[in-house]
Each structure stands twice: as C-alpha cells, then as structure tokens.
C-alpha positions as CSV (number, residue, x, y, z in Angstrom):
1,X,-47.5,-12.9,5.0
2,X,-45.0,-11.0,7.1
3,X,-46.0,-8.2,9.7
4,X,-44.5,-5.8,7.6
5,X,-46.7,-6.5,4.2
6,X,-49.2,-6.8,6.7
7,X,-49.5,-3.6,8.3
8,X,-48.7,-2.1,4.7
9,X,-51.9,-3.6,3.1
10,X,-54.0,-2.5,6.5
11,X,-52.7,1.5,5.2
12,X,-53.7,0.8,1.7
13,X,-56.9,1.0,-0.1
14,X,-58.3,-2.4,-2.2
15,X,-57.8,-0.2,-5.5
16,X,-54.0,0.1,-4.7
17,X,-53.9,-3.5,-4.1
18,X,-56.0,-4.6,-7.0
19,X,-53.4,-2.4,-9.0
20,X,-50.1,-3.4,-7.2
21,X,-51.2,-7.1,-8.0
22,X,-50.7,-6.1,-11.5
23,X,-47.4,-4.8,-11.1
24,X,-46.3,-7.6,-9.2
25,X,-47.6,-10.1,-11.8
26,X,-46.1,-7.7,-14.7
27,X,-48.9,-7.4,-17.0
28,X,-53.1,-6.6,-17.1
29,X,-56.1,-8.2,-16.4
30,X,-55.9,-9.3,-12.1
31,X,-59.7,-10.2,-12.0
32,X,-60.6,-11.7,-8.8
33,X,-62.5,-9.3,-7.2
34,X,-66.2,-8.6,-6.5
35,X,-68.5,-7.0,-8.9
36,X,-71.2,-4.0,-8.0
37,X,-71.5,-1.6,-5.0
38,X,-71.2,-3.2,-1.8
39,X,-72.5,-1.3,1.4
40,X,-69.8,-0.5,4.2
41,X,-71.1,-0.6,7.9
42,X,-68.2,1.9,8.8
43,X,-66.7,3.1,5.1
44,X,-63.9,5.7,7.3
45,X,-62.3,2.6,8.8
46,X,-59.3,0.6,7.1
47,X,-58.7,-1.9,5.5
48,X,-60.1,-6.0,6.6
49,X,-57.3,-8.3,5.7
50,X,-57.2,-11.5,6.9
51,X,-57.1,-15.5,5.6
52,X,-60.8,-16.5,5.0
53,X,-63.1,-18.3,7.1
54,X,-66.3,-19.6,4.7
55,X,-69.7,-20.2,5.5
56,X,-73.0,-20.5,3.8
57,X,-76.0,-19.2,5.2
58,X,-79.8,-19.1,4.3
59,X,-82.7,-17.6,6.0
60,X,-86.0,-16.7,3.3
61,X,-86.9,-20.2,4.4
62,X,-86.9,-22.4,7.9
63,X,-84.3,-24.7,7.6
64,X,-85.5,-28.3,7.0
65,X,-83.2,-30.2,9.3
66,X,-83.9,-31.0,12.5
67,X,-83.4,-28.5,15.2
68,X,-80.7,-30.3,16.8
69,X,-78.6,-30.8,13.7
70,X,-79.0,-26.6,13.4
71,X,-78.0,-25.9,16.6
72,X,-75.1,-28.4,16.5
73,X,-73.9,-26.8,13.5
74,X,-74.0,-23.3,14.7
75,X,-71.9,-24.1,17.1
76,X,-69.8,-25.9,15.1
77,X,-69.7,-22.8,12.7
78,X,-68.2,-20.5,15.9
79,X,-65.5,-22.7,17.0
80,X,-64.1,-22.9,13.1
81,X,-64.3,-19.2,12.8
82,X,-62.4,-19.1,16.3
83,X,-59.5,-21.2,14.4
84,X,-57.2,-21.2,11.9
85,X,-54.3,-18.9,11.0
86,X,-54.5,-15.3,12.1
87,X,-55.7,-12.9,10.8
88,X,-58.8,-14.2,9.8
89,X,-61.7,-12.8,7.9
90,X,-64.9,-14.5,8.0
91,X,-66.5,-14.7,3.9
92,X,-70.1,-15.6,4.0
93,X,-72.1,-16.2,1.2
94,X,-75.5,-16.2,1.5
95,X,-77.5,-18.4,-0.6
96,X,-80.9,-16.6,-0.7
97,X,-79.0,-13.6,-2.5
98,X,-80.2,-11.4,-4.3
99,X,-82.7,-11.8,-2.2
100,X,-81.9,-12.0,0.9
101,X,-83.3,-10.9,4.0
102,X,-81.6,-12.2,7.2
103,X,-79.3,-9.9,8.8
104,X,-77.0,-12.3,10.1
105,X,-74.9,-8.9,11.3
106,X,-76.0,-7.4,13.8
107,X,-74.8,-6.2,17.4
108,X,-74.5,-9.5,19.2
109,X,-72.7,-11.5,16.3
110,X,-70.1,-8.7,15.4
111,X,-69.4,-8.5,18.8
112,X,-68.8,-12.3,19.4
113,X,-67.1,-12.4,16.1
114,X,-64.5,-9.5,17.4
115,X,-64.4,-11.3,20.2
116,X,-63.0,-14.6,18.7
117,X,-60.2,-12.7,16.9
118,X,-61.7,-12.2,13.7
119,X,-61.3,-8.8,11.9
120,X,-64.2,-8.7,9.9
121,X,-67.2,-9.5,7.6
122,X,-67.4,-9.5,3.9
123,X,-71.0,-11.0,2.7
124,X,-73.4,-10.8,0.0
125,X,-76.2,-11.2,2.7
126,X,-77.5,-8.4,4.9
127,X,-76.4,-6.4,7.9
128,X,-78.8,-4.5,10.6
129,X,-78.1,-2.3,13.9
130,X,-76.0,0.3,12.1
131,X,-74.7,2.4,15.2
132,X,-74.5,-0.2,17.7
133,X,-71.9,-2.5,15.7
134,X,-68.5,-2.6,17.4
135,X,-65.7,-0.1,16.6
136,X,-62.8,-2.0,14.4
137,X,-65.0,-4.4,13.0
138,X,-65.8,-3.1,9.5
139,X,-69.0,-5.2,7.7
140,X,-69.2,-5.2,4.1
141,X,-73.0,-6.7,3.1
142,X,-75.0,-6.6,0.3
143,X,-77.6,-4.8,1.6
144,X,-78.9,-3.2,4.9
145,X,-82.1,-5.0,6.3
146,X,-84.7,-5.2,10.0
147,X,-84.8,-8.6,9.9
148,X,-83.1,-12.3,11.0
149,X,-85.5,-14.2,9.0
150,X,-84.6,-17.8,9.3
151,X,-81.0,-17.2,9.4
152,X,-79.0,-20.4,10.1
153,X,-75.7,-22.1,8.8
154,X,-75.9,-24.2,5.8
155,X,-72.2,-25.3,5.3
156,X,-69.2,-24.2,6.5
157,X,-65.1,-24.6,5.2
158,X,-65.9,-24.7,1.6
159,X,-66.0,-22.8,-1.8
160,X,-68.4,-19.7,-1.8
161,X,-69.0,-17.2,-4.0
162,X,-69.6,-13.6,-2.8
163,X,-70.6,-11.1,-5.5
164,X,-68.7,-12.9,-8.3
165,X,-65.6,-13.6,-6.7
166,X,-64.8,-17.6,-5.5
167,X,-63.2,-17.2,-2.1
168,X,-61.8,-20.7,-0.8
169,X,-60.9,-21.4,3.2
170,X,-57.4,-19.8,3.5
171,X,-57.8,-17.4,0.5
172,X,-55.7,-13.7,1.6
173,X,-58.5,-11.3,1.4
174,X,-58.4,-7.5,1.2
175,X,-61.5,-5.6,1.4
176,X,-62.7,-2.2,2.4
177,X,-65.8,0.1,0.9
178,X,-64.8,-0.2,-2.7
179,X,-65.3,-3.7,-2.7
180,X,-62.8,-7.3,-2.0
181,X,-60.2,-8.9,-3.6
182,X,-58.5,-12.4,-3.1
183,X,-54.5,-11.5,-3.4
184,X,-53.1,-14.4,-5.4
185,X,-50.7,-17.0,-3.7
186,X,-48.1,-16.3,-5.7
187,X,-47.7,-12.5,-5.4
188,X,-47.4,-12.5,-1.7
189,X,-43.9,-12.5,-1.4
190,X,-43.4,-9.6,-4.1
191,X,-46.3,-7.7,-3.2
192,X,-45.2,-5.3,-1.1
193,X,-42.3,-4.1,-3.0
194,X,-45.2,-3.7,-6.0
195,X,-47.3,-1.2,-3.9
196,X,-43.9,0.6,-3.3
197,X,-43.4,0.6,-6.8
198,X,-46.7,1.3,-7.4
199,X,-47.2,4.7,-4.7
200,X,-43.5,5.7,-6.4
201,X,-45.0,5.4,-9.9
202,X,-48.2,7.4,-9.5
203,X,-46.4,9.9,-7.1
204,X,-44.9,11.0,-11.0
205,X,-48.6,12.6,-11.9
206,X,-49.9,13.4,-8.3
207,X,-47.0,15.3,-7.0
208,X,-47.1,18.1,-10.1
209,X,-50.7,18.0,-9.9
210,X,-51.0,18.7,-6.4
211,X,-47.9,21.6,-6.4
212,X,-48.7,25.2,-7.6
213,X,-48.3,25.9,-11.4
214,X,-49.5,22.9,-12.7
215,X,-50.3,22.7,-16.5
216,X,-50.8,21.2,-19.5
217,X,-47.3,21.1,-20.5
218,X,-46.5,20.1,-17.1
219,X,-49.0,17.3,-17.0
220,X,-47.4,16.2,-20.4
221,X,-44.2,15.3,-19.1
222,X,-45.8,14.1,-15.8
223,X,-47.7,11.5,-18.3
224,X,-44.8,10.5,-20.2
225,X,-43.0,9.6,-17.6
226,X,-46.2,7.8,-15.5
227,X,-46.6,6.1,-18.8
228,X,-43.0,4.8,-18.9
229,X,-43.0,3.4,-15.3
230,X,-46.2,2.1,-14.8
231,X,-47.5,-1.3,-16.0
C-alpha cells in the first residue's frame, strides 16, 4: 500500500471502496464484506484502514483456564497488537456473539489501543463508555452494552469471522459506519486508479443532478453515458 492509496482510501467511504474493487477487478459480485448494521462509536469520523490484527474473545462465561495462563495471554495479546506492519487495525471476533455481553471497549482499552499505534476496532462484540472513548479511534461493535462480563482472550493471530466476513492476520481492511470490507490482495496496486475511475464515472449523473435545470431528458443522457462507463 503506498501513502498515496493510503491517504485516498482514509477520504473515501467503504461503499466507494466496495464499488471501486469492482472496477478494479472488471466485473460484479466483490463479496467480502460484513452483513447487517453495525453500530459506530463515532459515525462523523473517517475511514479505519489498516492490516488486521485478530483475536478471539469470550466473556458470557469465566474462562476455564487457570488464571495465570489468562493473564499471560492478555499480555501476550497487547504486545501482538503493538506489532506488525503499520497501519494496523485490530479485528476481534467475539465468540459469545449474538450474544454477547462484555464490552471489551471501553475508555481504558481504546485508549491503550491508540496508544500502541493502532487505528481502530472492528468487532462483533460490544462497546461501552460512549463519550469518554478517545478522539481518532473510531469502534465499530455489534452492539452497545454496561458490562465486562468475563471478558478475556481466547486466541489470538488467527482466522475470525466478524459478521460474515473471514478476516485473516494481515488482511487490508476498510471500515467505517456502513460496515467493513477486506480489499483483495490483488487489487491493491490498481485500486486507486479504480476509485478515480470510479468518482469520474459517477461525477456523469451527480454533476447534472446537482446543477440547476436538471430533468428527465437531462437525466437520460446523464444515464446513458453513466451506463456506458461504469462497470
């Protein structure tokens, strides 16, 4: 990813991405992305993008280990989300969903988290202290919850699953309040000539549609020609 495509996808939304990965792959049907309505801890802020840092968490039930082997591995869990390629994104599925109650995100752990370097959360688990979560550090949860439950780290560096979409460790995410999306490996290089493409493109229906006089007979020929250039 170069600091040009990066600072382009932190100005885009994840529907222009989700689209432009179309363009760039020349045809329909870019799937991996999350399903439902996700709930955004600050939806006005930009874009997270960032190389993912996995984790599985649990917290309906104490864990069963031994407190030692808990600790250890929460520790363990903060020193790998304070490695790896930058930016990073930590991705945390968490296994009691969809019923989760342990707001692993709250005030102290977003702040350590923007602390470390990352840029923020995407989760199917639960988020609480709405207000007091730091500024530049968008959370995007499955729900909104009081509690910390039994929270604690299951596994970490591995395969999750967050709201239908498989997110591996290293996986280019973009995510904001519409939802996430892992951009596909071999797009990268391309893809930020396809969002040009793709801004150009729909700039052919927006611009008439935005300027005085617009009509039907305007949008007509505004159509054909979206229709001609878009994928």
């Amino acid at each position: 990813m170069t600091p040009s495509l990066l600072t382009l996808l932190r100005q885009v939304d994840t529907p222009t991405v989700c689209n432009a990965i179309e363009v760039a792959e020349g045809r329909r049907g870019f799937d991996v992305f999350t399903r439902g309505t996700l709930q955004a801890s600050a939806p006005e802020e930009g874009a997270i993008v960032g190389y993912a840092r996995t984790a599985q968490i649990a917290a309906v039930e104490p864990p069963t280990e031994a407190p030692d082997v808990i600790k250890a591995r929460r520790m363990e869990y903060y020193r790998y989300m304070a490695s790896g390629p930058s930016p990073r994104v930590t991705v945390i599925e968490d296994l009691d969903y969809p019923d989760a109650i342990g707001a692993f995100w709250g005030e102290i752990n977003t702040t350590v988290h923007k602390g470390l370097g990352v840029e923020g959360v995407l989760t199917n688990g639960v988020m609480r202290d709405l207000g007091d979560l730091p500024d530049g550090f968008p959370v995007l949860a499955g729900s909104i919850g009081p509690s910390h439950g039994f929270v604690h780290v299951r596994a970490l560096d591995c395969e999750i699953e967050v709201f239908g979409m498989k997110v591996r460790p290293g996986d280019l995410i973009h995510a904001d309040r519409h939802g996430a999306l892992v951009i596909p490996p071999a797009v990268i290089e391309v893809l930020e000539g396809a969002i040009g493409k793709l801004l150009e493109t729909e700039s052919l229906v927006l611009d008439p549609a935005r300027a005085d006089g617009f009509d039907i007979t305007k949008f007509e020929a505004a159509w054909a020609a979206f229709e001609k250039a878009r994928t």
